[in-house]
C-alpha positions in Angstrom: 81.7 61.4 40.9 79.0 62.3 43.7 80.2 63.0 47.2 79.1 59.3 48.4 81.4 58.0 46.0 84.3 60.2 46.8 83.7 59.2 50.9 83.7 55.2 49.6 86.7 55.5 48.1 88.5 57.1 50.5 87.3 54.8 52.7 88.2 51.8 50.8 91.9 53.3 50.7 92.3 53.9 54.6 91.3 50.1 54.6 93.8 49.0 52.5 96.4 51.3 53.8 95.7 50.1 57.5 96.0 46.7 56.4 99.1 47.2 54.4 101.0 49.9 57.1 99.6 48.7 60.3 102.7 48.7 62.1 103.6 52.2 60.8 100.4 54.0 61.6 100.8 52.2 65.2 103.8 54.0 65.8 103.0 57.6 64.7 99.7 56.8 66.6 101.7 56.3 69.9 103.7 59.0 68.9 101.4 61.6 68.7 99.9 60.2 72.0 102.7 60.8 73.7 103.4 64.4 72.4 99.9 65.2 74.2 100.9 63.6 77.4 102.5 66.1 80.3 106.3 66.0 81.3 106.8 65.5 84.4 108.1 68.6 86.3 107.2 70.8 83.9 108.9 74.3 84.0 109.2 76.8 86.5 110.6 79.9 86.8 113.8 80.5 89.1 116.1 83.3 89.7 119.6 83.2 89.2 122.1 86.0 90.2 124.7 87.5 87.9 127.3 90.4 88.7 126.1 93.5 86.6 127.2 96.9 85.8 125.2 99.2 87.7 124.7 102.6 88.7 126.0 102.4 92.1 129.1 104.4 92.7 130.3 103.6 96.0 133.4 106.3 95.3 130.1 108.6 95.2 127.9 107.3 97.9 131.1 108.1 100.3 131.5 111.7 99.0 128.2 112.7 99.5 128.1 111.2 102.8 130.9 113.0 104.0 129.1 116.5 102.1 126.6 115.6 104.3 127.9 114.6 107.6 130.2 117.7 107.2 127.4 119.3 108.6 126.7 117.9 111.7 128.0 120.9 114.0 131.3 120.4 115.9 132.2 117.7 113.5 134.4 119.3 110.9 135.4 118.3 107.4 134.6 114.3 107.8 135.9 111.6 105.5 133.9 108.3 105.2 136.1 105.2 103.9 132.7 102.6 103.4 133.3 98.7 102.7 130.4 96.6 101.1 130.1 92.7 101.5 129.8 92.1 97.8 128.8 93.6 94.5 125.7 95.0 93.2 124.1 91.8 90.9 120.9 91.3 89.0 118.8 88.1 89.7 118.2 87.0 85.7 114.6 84.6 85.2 115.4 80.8 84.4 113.6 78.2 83.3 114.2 74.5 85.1 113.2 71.5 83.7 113.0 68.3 86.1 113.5 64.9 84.6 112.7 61.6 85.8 112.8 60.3 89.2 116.4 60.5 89.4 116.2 64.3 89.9 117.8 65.3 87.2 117.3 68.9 86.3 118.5 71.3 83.7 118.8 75.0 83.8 118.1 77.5 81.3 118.4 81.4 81.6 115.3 83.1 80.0 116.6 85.4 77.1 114.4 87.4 75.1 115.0 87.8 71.0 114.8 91.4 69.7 115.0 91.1 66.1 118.3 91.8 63.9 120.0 88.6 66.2 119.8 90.8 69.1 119.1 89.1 72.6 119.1 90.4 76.1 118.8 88.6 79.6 114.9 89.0 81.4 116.2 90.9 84.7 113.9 90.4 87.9 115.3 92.2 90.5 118.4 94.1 90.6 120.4 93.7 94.5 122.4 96.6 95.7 125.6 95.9 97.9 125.3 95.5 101.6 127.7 97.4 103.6 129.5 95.9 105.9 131.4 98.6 108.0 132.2 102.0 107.9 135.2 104.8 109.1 134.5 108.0 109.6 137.4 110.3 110.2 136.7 114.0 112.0 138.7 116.5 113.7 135.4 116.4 116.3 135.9 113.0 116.6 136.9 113.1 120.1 133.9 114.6 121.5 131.3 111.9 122.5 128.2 114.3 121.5 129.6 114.4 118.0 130.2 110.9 117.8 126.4 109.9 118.9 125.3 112.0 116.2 127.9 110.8 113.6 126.6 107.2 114.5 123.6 107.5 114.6 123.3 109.4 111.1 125.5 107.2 110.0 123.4 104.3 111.0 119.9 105.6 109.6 121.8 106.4 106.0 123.8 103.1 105.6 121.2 100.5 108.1 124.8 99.5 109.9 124.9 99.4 113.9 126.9 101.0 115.9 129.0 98.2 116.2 130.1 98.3 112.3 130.7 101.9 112.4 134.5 103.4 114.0 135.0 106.9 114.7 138.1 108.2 114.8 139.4 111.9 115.4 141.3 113.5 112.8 144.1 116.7 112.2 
């Protein structure tokens, strides 16, 4: 058989098989149109937040505080008791997919496969606690000198104002 033949033929075939499965090849025709076609919406990248283990040690962030503020002359041995607003948390990648008109949307967190069925969360920022307040308890805590230092060191370490920051005179 020469090439021309081979090319007739299969011609002749995709002829009969249009005639004979018209309505089938209609379908996966459509079908395969509207694989190509956009979604609307589309996805997007969000953040979520998620409570996380850490390294912050607020037990630690107080000692060496009071190590430090220790120092501060006239002061005396200081003890800091710090409170934070919440917990240090990671803000975790998602994917959101928008559907419809009716605004429907589904969220998805973004997980990365390692091999061996391993899989870990994609992390894009990792938030540190806020402090709220703090107490800082000296037996210099009387004198107003000490306690403008005390504050304002206080103050530039932890970003709290005065206002969030009580100094109180100890034994």
């Amino acid at each position: 058989m020469k090439a021309n033949e081979v090319l007739d033929r299969l011609v002749q075939l995709g002829k009969a098989s249009w005639q004979r499965y018209r309505l089938v090849w209609l379908v996966i025709l459509a079908g395969l149109v509207l694989l190509m076609l956009p979604l609307g919406g589309g996805e997007e990248e969000v953040l979520a937040e998620s409570p996380v283990q850490s390294d912050f040690d607020l037990a630690g962030t107080e000692a060496r505080l009071a190590e430090a503020l220790s120092k501060i002359k006239g002061a005396g041995e200081v003890t800091v008791v710090l409170t934070v607003a919440n917990g240090p948390r990671q803000v975790l990648a998602q994917d959101v997919e928008e559907k419809g008109e009716g605004g429907e949307e589904r969220r998805e967190t973004v997980v990365l496969s390692k091999g061996s069925g391993s899989q870990e969360t994609v992390t894009v920022q990792e938030v540190y606690p806020r402090y709220q307040g703090a107490l800082l308890v000296c037996p210099g805590g009387d004198d107003p000198t000490v306690r403008l230092q005390l504050s304002q060191a206080m103050s530039a370490l932890t970003g709290l104002g005065a206002d969030k920051i009580s100094i109180s005179k100890g034994k």
